[in-house]
PDB file of N, CA, C and O in Angstrom:
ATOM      1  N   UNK A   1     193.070  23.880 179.063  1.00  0.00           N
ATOM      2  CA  UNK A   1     191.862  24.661 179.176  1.00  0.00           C
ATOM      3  C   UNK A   1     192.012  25.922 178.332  1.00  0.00           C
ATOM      4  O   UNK A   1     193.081  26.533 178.309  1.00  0.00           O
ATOM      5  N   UNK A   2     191.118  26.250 177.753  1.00  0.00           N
ATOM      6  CA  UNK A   2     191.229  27.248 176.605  1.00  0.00           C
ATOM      7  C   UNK A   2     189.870  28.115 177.137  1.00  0.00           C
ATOM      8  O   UNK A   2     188.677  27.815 177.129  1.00  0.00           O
ATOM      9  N   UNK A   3     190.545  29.250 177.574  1.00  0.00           N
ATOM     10  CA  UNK A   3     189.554  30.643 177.456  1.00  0.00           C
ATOM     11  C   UNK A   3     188.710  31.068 176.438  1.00  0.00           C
ATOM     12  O   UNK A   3     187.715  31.776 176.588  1.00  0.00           O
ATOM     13  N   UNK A   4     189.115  30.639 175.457  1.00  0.00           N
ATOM     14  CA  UNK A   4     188.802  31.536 174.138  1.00  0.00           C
ATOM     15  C   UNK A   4     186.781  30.909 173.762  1.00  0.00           C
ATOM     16  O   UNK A   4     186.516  29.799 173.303  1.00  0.00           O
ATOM     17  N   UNK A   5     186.122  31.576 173.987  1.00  0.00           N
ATOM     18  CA  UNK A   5     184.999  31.243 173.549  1.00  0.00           C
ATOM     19  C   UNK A   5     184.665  30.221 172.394  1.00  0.00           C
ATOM     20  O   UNK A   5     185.329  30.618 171.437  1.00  0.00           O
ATOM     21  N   UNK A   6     184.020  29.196 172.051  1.00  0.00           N
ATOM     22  CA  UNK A   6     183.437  28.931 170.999  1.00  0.00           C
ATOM     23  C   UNK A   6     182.533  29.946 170.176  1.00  0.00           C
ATOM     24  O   UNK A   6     181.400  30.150 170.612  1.00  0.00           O
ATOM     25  N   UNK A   7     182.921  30.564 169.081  1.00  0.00           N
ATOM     26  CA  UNK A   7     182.204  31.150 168.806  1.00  0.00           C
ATOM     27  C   UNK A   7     181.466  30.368 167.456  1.00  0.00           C
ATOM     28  O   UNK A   7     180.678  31.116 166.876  1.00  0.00           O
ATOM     29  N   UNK A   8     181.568  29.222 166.961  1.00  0.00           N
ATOM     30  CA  UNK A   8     180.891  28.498 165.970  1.00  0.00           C
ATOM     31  C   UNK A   8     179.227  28.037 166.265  1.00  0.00           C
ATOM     32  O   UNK A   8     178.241  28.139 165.534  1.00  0.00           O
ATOM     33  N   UNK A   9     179.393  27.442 167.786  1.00  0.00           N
ATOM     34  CA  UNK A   9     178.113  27.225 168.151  1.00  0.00           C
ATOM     35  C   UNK A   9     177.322  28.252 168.455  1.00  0.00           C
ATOM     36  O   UNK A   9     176.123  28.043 168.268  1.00  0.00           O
ATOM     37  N   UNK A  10     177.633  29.331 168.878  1.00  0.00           N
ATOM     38  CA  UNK A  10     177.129  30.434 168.719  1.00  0.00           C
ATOM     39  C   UNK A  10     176.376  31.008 167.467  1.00  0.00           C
ATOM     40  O   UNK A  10     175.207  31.354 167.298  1.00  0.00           O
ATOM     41  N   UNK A  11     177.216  30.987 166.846  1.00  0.00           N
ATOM     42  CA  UNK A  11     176.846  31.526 165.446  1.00  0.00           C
ATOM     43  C   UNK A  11     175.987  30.607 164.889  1.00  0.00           C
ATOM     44  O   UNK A  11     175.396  31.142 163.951  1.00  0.00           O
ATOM     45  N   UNK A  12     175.659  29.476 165.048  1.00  0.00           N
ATOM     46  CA  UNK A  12     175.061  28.201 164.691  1.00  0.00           C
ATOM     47  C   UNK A  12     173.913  28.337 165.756  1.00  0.00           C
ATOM     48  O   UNK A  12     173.020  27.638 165.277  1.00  0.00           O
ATOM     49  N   UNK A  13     173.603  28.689 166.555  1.00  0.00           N
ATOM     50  CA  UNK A  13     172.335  29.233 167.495  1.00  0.00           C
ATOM     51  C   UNK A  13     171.600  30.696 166.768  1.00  0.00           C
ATOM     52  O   UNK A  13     170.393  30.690 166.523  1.00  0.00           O
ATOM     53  N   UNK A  14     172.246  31.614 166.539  1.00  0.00           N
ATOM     54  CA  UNK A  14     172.250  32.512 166.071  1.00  0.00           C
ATOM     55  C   UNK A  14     170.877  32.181 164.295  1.00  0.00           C
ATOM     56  O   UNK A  14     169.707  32.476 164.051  1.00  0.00           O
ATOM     57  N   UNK A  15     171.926  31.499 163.596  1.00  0.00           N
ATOM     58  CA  UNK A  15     171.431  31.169 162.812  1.00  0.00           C
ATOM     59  C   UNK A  15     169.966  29.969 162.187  1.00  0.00           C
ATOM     60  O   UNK A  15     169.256  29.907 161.184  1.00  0.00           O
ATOM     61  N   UNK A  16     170.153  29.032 163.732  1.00  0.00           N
ATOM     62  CA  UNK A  16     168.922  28.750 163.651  1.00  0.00           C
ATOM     63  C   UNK A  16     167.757  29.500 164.091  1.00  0.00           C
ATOM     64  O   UNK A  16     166.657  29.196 163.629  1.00  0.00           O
ATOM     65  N   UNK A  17     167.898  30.670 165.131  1.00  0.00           N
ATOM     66  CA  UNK A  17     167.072  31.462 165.326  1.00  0.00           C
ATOM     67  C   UNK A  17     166.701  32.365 164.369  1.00  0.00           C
ATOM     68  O   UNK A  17     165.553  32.769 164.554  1.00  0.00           O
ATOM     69  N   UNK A  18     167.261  32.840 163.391  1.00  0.00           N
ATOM     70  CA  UNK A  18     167.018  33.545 162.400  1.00  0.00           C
ATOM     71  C   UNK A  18     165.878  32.992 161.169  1.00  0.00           C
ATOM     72  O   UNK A  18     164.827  33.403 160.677  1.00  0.00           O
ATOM     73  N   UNK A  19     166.945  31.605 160.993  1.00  0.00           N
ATOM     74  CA  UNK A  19     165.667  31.051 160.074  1.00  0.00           C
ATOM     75  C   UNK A  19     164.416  30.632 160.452  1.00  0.00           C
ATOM     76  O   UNK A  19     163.397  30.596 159.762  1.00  0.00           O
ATOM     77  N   UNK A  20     164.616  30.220 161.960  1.00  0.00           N
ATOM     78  CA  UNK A  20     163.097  30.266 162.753  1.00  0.00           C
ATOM     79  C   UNK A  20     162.586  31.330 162.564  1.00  0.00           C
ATOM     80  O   UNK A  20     161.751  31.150 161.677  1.00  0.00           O
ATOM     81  N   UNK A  21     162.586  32.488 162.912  1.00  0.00           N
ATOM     82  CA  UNK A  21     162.021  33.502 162.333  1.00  0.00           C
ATOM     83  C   UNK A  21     162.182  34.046 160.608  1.00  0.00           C
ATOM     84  O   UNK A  21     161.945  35.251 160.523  1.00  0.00           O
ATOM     85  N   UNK A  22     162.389  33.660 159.815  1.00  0.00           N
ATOM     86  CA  UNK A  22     162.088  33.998 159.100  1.00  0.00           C
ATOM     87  C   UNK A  22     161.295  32.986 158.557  1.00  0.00           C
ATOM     88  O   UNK A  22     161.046  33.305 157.395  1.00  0.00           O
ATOM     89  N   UNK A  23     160.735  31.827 158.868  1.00  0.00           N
ATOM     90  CA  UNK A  23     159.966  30.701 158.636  1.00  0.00           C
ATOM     91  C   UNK A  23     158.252  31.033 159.344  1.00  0.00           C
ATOM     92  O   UNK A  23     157.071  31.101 159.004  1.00  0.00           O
ATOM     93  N   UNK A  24     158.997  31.139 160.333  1.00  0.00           N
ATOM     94  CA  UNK A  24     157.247  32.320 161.223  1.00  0.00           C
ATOM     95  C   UNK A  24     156.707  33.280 160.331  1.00  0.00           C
ATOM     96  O   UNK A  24     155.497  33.462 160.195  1.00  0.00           O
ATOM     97  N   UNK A  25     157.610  33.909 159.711  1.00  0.00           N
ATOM     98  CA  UNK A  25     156.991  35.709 159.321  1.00  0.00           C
ATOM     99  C   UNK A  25     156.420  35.098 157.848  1.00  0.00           C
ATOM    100  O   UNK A  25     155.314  35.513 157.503  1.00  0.00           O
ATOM    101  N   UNK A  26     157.100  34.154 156.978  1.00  0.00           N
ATOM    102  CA  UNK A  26     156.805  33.572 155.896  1.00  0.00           C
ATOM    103  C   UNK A  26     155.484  32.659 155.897  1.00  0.00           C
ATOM    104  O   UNK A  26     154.817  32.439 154.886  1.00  0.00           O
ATOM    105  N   UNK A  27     155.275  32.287 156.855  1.00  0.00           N
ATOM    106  CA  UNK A  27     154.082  31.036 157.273  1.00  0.00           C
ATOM    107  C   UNK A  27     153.083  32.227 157.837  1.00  0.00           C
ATOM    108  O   UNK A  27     152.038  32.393 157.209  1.00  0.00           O
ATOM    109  N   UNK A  28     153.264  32.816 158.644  1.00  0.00           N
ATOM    110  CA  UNK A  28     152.290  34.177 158.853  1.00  0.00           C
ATOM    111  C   UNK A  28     151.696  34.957 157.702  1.00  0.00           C
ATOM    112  O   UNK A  28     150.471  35.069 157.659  1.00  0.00           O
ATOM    113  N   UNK A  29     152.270  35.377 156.987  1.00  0.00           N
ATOM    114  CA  UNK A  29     152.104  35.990 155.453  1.00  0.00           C
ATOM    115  C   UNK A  29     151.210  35.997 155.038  1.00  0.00           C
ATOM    116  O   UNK A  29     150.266  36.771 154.880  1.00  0.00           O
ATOM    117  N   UNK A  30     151.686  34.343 154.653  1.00  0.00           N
ATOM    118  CA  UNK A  30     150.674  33.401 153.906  1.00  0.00           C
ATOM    119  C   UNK A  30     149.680  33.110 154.369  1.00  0.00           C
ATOM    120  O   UNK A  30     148.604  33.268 153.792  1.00  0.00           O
ATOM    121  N   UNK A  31     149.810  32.636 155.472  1.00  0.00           N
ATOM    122  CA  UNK A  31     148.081  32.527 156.186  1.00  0.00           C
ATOM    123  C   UNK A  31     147.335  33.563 156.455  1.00  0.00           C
ATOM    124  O   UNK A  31     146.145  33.387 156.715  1.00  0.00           O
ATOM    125  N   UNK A  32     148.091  35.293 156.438  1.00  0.00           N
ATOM    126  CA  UNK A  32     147.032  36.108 156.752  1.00  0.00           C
ATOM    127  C   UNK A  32     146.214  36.705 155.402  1.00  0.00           C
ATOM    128  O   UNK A  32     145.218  37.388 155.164  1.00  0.00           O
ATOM    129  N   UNK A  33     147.322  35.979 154.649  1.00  0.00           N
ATOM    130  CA  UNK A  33     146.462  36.414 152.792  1.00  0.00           C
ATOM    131  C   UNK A  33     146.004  35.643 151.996  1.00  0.00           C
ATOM    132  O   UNK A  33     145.903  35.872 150.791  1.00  0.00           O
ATOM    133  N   UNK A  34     145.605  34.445 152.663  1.00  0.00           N
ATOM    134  CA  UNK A  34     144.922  33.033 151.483  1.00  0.00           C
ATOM    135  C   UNK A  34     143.706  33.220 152.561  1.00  0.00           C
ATOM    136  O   UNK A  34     143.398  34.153 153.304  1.00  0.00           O
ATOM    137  N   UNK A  35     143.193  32.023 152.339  1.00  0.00           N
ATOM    138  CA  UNK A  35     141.932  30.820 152.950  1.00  0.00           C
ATOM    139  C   UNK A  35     142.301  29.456 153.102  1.00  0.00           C
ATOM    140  O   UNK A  35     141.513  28.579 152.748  1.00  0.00           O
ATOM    141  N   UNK A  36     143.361  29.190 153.567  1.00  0.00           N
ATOM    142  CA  UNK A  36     143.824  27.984 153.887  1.00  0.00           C
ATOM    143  C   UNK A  36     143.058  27.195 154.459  1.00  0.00           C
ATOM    144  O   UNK A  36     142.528  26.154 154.069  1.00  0.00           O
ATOM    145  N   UNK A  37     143.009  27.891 155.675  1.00  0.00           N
ATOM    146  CA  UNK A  37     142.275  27.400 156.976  1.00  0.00           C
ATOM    147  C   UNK A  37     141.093  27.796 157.356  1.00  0.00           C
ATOM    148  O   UNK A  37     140.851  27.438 158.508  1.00  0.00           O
ATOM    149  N   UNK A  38     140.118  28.487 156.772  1.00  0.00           N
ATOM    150  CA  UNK A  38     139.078  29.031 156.838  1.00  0.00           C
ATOM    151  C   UNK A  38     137.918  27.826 156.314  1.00  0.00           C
ATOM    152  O   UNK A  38     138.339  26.892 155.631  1.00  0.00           O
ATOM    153  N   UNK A  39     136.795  27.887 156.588  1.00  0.00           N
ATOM    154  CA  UNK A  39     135.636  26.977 156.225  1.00  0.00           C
ATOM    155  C   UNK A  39     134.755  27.661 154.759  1.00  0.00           C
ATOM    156  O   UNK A  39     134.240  28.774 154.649  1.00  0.00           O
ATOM    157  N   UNK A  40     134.795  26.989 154.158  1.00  0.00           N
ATOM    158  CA  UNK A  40     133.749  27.625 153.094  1.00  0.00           C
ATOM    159  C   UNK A  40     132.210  28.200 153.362  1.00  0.00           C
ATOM    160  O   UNK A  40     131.360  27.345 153.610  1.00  0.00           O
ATOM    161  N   UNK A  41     131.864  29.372 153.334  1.00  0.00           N
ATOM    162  CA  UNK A  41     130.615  30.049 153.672  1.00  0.00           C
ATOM    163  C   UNK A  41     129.875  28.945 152.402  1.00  0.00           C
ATOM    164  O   UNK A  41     130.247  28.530 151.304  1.00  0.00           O
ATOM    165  N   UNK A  42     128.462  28.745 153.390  1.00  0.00           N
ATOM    166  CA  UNK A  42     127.279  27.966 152.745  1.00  0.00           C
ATOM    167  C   UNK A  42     126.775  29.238 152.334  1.00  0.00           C
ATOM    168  O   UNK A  42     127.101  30.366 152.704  1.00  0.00           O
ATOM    169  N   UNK A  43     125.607  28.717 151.194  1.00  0.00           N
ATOM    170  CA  UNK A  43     124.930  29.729 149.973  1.00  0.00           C
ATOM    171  C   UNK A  43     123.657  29.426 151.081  1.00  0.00           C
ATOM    172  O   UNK A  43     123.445  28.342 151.626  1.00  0.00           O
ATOM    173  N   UNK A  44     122.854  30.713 151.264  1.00  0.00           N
ATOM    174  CA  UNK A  44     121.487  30.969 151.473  1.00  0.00           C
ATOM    175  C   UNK A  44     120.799  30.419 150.668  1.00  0.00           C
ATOM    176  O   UNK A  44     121.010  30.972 149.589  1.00  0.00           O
ATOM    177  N   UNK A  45     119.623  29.132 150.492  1.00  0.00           N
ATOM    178  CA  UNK A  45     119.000  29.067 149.910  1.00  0.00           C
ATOM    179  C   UNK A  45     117.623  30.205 149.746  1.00  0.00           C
ATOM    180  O   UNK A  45     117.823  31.383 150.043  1.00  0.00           O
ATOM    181  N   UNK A  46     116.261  29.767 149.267  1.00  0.00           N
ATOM    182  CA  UNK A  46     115.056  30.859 149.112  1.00  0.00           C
ATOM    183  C   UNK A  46     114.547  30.371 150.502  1.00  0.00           C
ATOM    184  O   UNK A  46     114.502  30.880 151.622  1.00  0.00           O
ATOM    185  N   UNK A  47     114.089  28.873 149.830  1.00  0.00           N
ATOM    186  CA  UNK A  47     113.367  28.333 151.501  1.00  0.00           C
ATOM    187  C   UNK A  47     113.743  28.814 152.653  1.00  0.00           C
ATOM    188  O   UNK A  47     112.955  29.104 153.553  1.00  0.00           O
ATOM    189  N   UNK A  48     115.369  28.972 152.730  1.00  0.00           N
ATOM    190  CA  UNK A  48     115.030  29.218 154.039  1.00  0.00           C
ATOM    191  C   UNK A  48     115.436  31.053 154.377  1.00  0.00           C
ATOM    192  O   UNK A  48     115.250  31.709 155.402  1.00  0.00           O
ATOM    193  N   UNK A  49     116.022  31.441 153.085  1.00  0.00           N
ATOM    194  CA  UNK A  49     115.273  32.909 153.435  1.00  0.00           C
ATOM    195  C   UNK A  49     113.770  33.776 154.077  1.00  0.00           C
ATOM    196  O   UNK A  49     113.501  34.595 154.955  1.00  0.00           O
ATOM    197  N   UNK A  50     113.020  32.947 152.945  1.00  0.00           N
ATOM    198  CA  UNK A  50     111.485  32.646 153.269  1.00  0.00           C
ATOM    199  C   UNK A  50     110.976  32.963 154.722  1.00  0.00           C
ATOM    200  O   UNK A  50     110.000  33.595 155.124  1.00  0.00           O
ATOM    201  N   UNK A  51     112.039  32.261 155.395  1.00  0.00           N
ATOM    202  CA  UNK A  51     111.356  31.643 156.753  1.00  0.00           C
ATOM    203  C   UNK A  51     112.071  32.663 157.852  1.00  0.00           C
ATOM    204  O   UNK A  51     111.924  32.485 159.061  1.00  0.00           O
ATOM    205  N   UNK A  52     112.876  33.771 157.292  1.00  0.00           N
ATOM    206  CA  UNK A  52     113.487  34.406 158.503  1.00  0.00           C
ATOM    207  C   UNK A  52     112.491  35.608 158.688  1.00  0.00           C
ATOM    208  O   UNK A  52     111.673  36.023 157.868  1.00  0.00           O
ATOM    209  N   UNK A  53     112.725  36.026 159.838  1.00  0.00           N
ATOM    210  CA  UNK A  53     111.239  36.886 160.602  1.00  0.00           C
ATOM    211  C   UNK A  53     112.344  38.690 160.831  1.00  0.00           C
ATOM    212  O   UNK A  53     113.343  39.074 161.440  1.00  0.00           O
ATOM    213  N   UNK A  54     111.320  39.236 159.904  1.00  0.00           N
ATOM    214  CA  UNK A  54     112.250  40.522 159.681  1.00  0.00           C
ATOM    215  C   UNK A  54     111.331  41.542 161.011  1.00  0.00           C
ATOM    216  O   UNK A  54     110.224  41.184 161.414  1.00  0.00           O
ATOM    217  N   UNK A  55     111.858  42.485 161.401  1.00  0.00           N
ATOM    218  CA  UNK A  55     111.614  43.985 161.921  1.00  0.00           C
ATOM    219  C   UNK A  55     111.460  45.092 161.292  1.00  0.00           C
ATOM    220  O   UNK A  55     112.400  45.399 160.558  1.00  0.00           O
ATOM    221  N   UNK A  56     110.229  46.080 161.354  1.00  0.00           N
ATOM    222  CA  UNK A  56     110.744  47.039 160.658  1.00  0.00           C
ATOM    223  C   UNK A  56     110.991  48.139 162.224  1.00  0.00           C
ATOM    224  O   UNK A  56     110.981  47.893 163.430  1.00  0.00           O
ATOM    225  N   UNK A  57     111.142  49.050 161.625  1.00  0.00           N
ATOM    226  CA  UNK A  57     112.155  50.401 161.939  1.00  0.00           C
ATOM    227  C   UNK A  57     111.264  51.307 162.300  1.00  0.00           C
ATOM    228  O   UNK A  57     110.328  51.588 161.551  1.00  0.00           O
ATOM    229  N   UNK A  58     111.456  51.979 163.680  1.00  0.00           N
ATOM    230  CA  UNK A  58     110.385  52.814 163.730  1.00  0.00           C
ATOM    231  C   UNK A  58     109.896  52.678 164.985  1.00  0.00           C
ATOM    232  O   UNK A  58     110.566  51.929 165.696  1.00  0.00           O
ATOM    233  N   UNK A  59     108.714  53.282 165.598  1.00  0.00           N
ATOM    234  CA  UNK A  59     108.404  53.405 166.571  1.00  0.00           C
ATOM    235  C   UNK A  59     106.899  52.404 166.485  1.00  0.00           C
ATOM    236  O   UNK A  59     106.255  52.343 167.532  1.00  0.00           O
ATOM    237  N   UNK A  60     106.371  51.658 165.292  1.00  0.00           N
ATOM    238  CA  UNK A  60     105.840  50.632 165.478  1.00  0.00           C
ATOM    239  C   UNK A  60     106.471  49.490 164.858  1.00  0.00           C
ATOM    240  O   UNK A  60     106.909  49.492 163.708  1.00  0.00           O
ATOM    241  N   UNK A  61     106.505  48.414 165.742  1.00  0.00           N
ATOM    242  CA  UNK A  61     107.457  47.499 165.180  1.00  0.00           C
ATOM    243  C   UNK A  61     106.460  46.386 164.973  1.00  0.00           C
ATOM    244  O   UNK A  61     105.756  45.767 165.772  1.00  0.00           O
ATOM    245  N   UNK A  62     106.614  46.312 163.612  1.00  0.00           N
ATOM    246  CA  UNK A  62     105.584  44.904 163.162  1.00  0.00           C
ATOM    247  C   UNK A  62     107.181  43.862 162.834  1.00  0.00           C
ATOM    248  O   UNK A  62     108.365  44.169 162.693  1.00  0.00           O
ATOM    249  N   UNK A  63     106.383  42.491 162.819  1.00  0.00           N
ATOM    250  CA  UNK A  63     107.040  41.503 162.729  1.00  0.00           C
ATOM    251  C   UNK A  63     106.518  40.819 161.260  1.00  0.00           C
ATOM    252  O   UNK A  63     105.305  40.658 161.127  1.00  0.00           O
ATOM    253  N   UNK A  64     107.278  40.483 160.340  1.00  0.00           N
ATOM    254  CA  UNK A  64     106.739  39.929 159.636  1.00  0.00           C
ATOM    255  C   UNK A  64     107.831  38.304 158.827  1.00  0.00           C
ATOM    256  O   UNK A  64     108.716  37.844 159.548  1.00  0.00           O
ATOM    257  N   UNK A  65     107.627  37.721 157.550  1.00  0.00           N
ATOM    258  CA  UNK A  65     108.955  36.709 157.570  1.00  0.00           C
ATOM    259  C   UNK A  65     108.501  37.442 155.870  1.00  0.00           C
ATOM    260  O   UNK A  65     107.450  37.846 155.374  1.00  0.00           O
ATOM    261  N   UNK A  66     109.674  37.345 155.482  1.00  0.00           N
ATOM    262  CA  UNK A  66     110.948  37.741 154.474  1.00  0.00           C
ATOM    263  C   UNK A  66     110.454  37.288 153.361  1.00  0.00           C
ATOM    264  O   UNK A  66     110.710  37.942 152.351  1.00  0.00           O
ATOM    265  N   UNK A  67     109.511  35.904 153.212  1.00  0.00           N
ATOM    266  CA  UNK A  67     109.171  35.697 152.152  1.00  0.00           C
ATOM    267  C   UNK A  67     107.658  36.250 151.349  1.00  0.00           C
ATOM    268  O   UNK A  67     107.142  35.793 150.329  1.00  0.00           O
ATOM    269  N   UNK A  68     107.083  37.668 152.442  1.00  0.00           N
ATOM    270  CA  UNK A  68     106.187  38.569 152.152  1.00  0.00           C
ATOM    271  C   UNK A  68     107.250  39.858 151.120  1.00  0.00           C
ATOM    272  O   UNK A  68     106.898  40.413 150.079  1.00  0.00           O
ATOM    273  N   UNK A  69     108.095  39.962 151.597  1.00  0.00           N
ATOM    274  CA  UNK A  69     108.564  40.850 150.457  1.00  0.00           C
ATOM    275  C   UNK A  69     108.633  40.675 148.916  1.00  0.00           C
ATOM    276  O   UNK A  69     108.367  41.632 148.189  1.00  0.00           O
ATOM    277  N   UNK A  70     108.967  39.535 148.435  1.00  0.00           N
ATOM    278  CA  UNK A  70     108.462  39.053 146.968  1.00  0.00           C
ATOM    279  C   UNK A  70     107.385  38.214 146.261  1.00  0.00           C
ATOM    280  O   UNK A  70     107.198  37.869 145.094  1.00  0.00           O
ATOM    281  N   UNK A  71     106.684  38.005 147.556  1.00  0.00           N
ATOM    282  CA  UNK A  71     105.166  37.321 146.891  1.00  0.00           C
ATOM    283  C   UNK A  71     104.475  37.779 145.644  1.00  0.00           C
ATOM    284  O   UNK A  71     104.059  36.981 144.804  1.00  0.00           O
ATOM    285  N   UNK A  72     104.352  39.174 145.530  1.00  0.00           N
ATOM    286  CA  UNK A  72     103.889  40.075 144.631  1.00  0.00           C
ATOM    287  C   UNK A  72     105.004  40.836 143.324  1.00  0.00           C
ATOM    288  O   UNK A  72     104.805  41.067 142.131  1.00  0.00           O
ATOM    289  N   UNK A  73     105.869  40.998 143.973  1.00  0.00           N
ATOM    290  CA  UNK A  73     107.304  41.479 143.359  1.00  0.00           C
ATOM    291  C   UNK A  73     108.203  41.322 143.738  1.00  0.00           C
ATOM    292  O   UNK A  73     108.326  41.374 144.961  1.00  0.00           O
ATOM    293  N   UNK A  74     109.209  41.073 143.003  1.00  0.00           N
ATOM    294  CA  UNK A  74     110.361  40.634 143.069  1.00  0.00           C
ATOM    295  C   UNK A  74     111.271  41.424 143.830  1.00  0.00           C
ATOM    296  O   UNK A  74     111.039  42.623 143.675  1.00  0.00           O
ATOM    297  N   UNK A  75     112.505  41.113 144.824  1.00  0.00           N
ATOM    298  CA  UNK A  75     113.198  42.056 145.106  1.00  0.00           C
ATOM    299  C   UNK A  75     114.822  41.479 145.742  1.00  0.00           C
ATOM    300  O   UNK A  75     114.699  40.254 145.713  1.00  0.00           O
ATOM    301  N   UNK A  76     115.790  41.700 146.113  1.00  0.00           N
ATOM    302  CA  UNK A  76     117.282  41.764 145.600  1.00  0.00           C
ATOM    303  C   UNK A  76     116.910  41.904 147.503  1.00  0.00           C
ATOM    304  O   UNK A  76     116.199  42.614 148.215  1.00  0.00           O
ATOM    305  N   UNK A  77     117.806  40.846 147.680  1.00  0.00           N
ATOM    306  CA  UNK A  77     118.298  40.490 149.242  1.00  0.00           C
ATOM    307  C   UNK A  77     119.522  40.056 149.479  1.00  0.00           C
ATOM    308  O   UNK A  77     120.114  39.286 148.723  1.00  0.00           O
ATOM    309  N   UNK A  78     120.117  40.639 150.828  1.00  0.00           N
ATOM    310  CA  UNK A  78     121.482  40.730 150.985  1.00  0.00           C
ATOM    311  C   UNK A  78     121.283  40.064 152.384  1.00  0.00           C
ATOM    312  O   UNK A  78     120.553  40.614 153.209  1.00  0.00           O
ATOM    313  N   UNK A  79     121.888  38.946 152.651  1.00  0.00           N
ATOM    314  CA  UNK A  79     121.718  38.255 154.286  1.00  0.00           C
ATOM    315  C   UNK A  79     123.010  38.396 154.989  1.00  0.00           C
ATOM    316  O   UNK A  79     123.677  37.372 154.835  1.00  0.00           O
ATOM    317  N   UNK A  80     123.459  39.068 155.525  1.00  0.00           N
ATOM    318  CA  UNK A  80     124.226  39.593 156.577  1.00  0.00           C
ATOM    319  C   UNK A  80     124.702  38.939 157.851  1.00  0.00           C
ATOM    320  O   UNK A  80     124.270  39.503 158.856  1.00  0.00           O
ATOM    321  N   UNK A  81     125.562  37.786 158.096  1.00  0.00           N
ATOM    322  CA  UNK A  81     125.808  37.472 159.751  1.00  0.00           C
ATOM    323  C   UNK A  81     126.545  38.366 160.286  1.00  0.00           C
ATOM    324  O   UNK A  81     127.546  38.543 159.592  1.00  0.00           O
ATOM    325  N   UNK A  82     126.516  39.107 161.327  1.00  0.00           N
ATOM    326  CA  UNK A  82     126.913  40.012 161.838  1.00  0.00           C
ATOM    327  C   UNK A  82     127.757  38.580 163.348  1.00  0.00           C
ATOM    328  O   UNK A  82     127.088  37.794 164.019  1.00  0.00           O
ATOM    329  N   UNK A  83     129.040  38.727 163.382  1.00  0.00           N
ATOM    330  CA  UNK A  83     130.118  38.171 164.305  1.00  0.00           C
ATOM    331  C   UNK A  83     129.755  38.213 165.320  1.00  0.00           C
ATOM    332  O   UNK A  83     129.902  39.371 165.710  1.00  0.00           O
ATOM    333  N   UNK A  84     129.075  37.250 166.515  1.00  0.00           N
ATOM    334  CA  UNK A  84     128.977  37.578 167.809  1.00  0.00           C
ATOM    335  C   UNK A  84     127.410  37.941 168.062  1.00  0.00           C
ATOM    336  O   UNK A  84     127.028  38.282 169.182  1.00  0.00           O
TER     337      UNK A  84
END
């Protein structure tokens, strides 16, 4: 019977825990700075810009849809999903 610790398997635990973590922090990285896994955002078409029903601002609130803003003139639209 031998007192003396194994210290090989140790060090061999040691070392797979290390490269486990350094395999996490490397795979983390990367996924928090690409689009791997993310879905490709669809393009707004006109049609159905057209058809979304805007608010204005203010203490009378008319309702109107989106495709009254360029009937007459042209104008530069930014469509926004706001998360939640």
């Amino acid at each position: 019977m031998s007192s003396v610790p194994d210290f090989g398997l140790f060090a061999m635990g040691i070392w797979s825990i290390g490269l486990g973590a350094l395999g996490a922090a490397v795979t983390g990285i990367i996924l928090a700075n690409t689009d791997l896994l993310l879905s490709k955002p669809e393009k707004a078409t006109v049609e159905f810009l057209e058809e979304i029903e805007l608010k204005t601002l203010g203490p009378e609130q008319e309702t109107f849809k989106a495709g009254g803003l360029w009937k007459k003139n042209g104008s530069v639209i930014m469509a926004v999903r706001r998360p939640g």
